[in-house]
C-alpha positions in Angstrom: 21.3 10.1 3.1 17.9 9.7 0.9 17.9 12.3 -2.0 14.8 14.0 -2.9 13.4 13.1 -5.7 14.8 15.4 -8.7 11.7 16.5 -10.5 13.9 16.2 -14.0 15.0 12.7 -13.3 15.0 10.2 -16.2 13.7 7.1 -14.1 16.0 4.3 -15.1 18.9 6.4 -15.9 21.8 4.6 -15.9 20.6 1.0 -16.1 18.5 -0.2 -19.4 15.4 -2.4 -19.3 17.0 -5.3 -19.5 15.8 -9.1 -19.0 16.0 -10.2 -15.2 20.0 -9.8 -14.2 21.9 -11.9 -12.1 22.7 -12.0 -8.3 24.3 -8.7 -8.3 20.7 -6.8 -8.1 20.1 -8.4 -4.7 21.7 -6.7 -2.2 19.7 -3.4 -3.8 16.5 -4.8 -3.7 16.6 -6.0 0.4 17.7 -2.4 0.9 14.3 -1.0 -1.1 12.3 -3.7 0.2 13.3 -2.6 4.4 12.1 0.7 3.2 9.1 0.2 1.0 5.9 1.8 0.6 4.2 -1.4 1.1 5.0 -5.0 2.0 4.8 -7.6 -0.5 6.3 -10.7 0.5 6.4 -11.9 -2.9 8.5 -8.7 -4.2 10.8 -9.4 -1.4 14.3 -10.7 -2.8 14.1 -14.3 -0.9 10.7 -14.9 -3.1 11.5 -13.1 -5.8 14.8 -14.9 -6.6 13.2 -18.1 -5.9 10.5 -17.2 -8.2 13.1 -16.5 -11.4 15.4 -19.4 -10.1 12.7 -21.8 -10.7 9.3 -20.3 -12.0 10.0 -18.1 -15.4 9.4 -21.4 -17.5 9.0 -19.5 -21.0 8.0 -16.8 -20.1 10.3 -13.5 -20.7 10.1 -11.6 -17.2 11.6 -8.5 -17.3 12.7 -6.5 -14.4 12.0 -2.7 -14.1 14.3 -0.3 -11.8 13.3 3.0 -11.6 16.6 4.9 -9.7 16.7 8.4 -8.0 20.3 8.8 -8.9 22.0 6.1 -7.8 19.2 5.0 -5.4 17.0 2.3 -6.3 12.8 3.6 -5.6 11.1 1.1 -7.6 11.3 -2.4 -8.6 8.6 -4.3 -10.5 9.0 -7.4 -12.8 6.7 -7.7 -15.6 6.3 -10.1 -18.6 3.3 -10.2 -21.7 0.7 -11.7 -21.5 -1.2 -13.3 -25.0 -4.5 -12.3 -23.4 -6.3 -9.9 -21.3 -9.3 -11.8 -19.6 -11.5 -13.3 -22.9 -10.0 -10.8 -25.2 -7.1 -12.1 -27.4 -4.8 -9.1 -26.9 -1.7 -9.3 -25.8 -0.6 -6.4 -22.8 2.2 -6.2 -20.7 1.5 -7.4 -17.0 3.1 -7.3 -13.5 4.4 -11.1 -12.8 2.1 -12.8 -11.2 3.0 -16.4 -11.1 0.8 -19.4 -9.5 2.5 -19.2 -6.2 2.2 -15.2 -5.5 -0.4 -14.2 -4.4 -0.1 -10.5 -3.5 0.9 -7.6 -7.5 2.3 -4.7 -5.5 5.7 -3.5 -6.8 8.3 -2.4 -4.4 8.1 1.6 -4.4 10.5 3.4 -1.6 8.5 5.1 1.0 7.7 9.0 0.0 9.1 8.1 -3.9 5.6 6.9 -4.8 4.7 9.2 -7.7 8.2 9.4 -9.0 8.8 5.5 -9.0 5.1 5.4 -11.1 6.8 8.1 -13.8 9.6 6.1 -14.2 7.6 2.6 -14.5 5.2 4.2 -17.1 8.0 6.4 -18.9 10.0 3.1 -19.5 6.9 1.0 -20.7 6.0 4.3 -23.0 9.3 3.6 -24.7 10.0 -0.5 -24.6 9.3 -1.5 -28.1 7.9 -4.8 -26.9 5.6 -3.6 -24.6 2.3 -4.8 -26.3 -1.1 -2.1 -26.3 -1.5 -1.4 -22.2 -0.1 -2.6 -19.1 -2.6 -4.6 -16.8 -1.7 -4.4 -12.9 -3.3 -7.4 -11.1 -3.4 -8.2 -7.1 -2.6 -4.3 -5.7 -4.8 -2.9 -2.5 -7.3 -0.7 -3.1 -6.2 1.2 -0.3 -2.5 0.8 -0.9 0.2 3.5 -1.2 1.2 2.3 -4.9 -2.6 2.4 -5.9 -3.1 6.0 -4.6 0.0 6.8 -6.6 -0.8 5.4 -9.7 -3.9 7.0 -9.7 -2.4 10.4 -9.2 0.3 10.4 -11.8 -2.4 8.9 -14.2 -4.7 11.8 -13.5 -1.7 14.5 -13.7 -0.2 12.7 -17.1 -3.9 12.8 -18.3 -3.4 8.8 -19.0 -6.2 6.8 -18.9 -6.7 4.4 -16.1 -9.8 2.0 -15.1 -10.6 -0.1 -12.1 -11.3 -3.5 -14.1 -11.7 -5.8 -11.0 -12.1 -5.9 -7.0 -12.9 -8.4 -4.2 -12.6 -8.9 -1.1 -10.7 -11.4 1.2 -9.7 -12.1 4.5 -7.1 -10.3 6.4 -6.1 -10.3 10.3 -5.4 -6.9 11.7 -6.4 -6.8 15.5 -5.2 -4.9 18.3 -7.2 -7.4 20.3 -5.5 -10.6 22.2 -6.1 -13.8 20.4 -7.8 -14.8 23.0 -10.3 -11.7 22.5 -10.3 -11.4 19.1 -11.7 -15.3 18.7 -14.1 -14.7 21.3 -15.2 -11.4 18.9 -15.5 -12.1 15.8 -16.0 -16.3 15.8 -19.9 -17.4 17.0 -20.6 -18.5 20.4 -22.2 -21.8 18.0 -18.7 -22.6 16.3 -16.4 -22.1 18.7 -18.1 -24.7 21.0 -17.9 -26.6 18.1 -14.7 -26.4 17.7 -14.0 -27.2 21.7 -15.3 -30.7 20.9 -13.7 -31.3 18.0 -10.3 -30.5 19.8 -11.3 -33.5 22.3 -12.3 -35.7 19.9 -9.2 -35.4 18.3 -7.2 -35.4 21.4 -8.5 -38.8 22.5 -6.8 -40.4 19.4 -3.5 -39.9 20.2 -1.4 -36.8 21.7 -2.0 -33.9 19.8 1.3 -31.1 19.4 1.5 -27.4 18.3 4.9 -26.8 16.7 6.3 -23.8 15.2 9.4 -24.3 13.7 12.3 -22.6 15.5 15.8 -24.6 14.2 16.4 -23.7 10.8 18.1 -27.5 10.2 14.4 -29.1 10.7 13.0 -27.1 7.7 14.3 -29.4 5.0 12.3 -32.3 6.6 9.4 -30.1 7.9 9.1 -29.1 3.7 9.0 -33.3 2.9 6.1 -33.5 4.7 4.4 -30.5 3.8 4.9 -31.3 0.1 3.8 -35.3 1.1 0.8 -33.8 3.5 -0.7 -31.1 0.0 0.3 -34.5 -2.4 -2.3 -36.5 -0.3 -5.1 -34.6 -1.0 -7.5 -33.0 -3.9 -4.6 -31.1 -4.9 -2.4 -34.1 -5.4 -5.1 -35.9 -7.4 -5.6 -32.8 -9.6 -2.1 -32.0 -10.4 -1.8 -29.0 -8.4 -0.1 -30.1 -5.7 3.4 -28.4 -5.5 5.6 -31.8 -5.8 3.4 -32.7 -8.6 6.1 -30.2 -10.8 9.7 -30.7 -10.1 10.1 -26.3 -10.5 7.3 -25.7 -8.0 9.1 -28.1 -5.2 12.3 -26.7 -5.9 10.9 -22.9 -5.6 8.6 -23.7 -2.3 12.0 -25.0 -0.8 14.3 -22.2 -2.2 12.2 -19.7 -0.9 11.3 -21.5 2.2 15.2 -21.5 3.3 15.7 -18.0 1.9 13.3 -16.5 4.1 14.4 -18.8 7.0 17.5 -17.8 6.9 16.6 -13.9 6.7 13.8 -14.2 9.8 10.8 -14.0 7.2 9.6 -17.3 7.7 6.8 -18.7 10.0 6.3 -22.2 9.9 3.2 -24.2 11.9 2.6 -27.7 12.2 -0.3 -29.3 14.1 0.9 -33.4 14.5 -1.0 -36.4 15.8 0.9 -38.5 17.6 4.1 -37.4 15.9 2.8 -37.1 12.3 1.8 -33.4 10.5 -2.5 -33.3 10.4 -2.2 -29.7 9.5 0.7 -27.3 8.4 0.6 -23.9 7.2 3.0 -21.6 5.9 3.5 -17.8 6.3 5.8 -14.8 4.7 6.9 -12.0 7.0 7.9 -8.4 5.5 8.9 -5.6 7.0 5.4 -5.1 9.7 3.7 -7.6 7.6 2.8 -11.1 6.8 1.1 -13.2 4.0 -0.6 -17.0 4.9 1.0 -18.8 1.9 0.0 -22.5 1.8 -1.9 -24.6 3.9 -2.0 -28.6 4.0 -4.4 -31.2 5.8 -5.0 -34.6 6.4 -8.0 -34.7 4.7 -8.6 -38.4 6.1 -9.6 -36.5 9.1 -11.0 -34.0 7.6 -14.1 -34.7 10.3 -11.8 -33.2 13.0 -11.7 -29.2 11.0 -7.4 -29.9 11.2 -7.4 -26.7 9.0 -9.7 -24.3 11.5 -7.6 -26.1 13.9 -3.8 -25.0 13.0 -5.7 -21.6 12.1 -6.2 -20.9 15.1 -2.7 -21.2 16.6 -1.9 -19.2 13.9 -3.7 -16.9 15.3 -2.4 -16.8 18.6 1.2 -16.9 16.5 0.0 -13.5 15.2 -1.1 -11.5 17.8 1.2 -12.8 20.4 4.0 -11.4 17.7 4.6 -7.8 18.2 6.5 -7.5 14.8 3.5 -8.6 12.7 0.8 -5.8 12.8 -1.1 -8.0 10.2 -1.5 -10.7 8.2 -3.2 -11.1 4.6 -4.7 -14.2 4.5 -4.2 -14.5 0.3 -7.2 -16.6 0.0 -9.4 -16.6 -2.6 -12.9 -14.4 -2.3 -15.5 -15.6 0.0 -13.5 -18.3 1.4 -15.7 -20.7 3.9 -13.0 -21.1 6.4 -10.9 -18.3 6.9 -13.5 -15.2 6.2 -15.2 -17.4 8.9 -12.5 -16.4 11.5 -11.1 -13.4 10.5 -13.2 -10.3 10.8 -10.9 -7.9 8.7 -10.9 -7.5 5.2 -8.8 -6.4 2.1 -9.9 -5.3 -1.3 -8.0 -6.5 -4.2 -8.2 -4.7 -7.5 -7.2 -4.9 -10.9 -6.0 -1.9 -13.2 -5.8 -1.4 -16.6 -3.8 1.7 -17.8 -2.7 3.3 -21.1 0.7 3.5 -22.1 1.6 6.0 -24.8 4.6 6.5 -27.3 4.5 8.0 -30.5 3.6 7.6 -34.2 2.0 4.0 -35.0 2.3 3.0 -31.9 0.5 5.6 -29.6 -2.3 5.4 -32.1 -2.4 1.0 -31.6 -2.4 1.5 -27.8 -5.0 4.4 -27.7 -7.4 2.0 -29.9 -6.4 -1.1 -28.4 -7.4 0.6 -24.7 -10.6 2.1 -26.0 -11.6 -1.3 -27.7 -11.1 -3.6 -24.2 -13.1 -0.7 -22.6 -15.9 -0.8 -24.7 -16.0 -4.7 -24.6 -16.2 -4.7 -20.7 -18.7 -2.2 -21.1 -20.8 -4.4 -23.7 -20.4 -6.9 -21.1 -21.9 -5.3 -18.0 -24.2 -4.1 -19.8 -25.6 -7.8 -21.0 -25.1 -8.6 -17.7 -27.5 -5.8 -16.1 -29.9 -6.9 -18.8 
């Protein structure tokens, strides 16, 4: 049975802030992440664990458990960071690494406030927790935000908004059917009609959505081939261009396979992939990972295309109430066919301590403060 939250709780008691354990944790964090405050995919043991298998690099990624007892409320890995935007000062930041897409920590549902006194009370004391801590990718109108905010007002720490925009999200009570005829123009889906014909008088066009967990291992060879082929794969960016990002998209890819999590699309023309896409399931949520295309028939919109039986994937799926499209702000494609939307926000907040140090992160605050305020104001100007 859940304990209440003990209003003299040390959060952390009992387990030091140490650097990221080993597999032991696990089985802890599936139990907080069935019964978190908010879904984050990313946070979710399969990706997570993937992520510090294969992703840490240098960096020093720390974990952070805040416990209620001997119940876990709050996980959040962090690492520092050398800069904060232009500014050459170091902080100490959620972990945020290329591939996730989504800041949120884990917080146990109705152990909001307590899980953000023990986060903050631990970073107050780490000696190597540089100035302030800078929380990237969290929802506006999420339960960890609303937290934060409270305990910052009621510690009298200073907090500030340093970033927000939009982007694309998918929450519809609507049929797929009704919610493309809603929110996508009369103009582009006509277009996209003809384009479907086009395509289907080059070969025979199949909708696949992988269902046997032994197919994913060849279903991730061609998605890594099918991202290679394109801009990504000339710039570098492509995840087989970097042995650790191919080894990470397939780790996670048959974790969350083999706990349910995964939703897999494919779009083929006569038998090979012209579109495949990628999602993460947790808890009533999803998040729209990677996409590839054939951009060799790029004329043919394969992307809008596999998009759209993701969409029917979606809302035919009674155990995803929504999906966050993680794309970047004001995307072309995807703000084009989703009507919702999700604001994405930065924070920056204080972090105290005592003697030297409080005084270095009270001025170090203030200073990146008043240099985002020189800023906007230049900007106005």
């Amino acid at each position: 049975m859940d304990m209440a939250p003990d209003p003299a709780l040390k959060p952390g008691m009992g387990e030091p802030l140490l650097p990221f354990p080993g597999d032991g944790p696990d089985a802890r964090w599936a139990v907080l992440g069935e019964a978190a405050a908010e879904a984050n995919a990313f946070y979710a043991p399969d990706m997570l664990r993937a992520a510090l298998d294969h992703l840490r690099g240098k960096q020093n990624v720390r974990l952070i458990e805040v416990f209620d007892g001997t119940r876990l409320i709050g996980l959040m890995p962090v690492t520092v960071m050398p800069r904060h935007g232009r500014l050459p000062v170091a902080n100490v930041a959620n972990w945020m690494h290329a591939h996730c897409f989504y800041g949120a920590p884990l917080i146990h549902r109705g152990d909001e406030q307590a899980a953000w006194i023990g986060f903050l009370t631990q970073l107050d004391a780490a000696d190597w927790a540089p100035n302030f801590l800078h929380l990237r990718g969290f929802d506006a109108a999420g339960a960890n935000a609303a937290a934060l905010e409270a305990v910052c007002v009621s510690q009298r720490r200073r907090f500030a908004e340093i970033g927000r925009y939009d982007r694309a999200l998918l929450r519809s009570d609507l049929s797929a059917d009704a919610y493309w005829e809603t929110n996508v123009r009369a103009k582009k889906r006509k277009e996209i009609r003809r384009l479907q014909k086009r395509l289907a008088d080059m070969g025979a066009v199949e909708s696949r959505t992988l269902t046997d967990a032994a197919d994913l291992p060849h279903w991730c060879s061609d998605f890594l081939a099918l991202e290679a082929s394109g801009w990504k794969g000339q710039e570098g960016t492509a995840l087989s261009c970097s042995a650790d990002d191919a080894a990470f998209f397939r780790a996670a890819t048959a974790a969350a396979c083999a706990n349910g999590r995964l939703h897999f699309l494919r779009l083929d023309l006569d038998g090979k992939p012209i579109a495949m896409l990628i999602n993460f399931q947790h808890r009533d949520g999803a998040f729209s990972f990677k996409i590839a295309i054939d951009e060799t028939l790029g004329r043919f919109s394969p992307g809008v295309l596999i998009e759209i039986d993701n969409l029917r994937a979606v809302q035919d799926d009674p155990a995803i109430a929504w999906m966050d499209s993680c794309a970047a702000p004001d995307h072309p494609m995807i703000d084009s066919l989703w009507g919702e939307r999700r604001s994405i926000v930065q924070y920056r907040v204080a972090l105290k301590g005592s003697g030297l140090t409080r005084a270095r992160r009270a001025t170090t605050f203030a200073l990146a403060s008043a240099v985002e305020r020189a800023a906007a104001f230049m900007k106005r100007r």
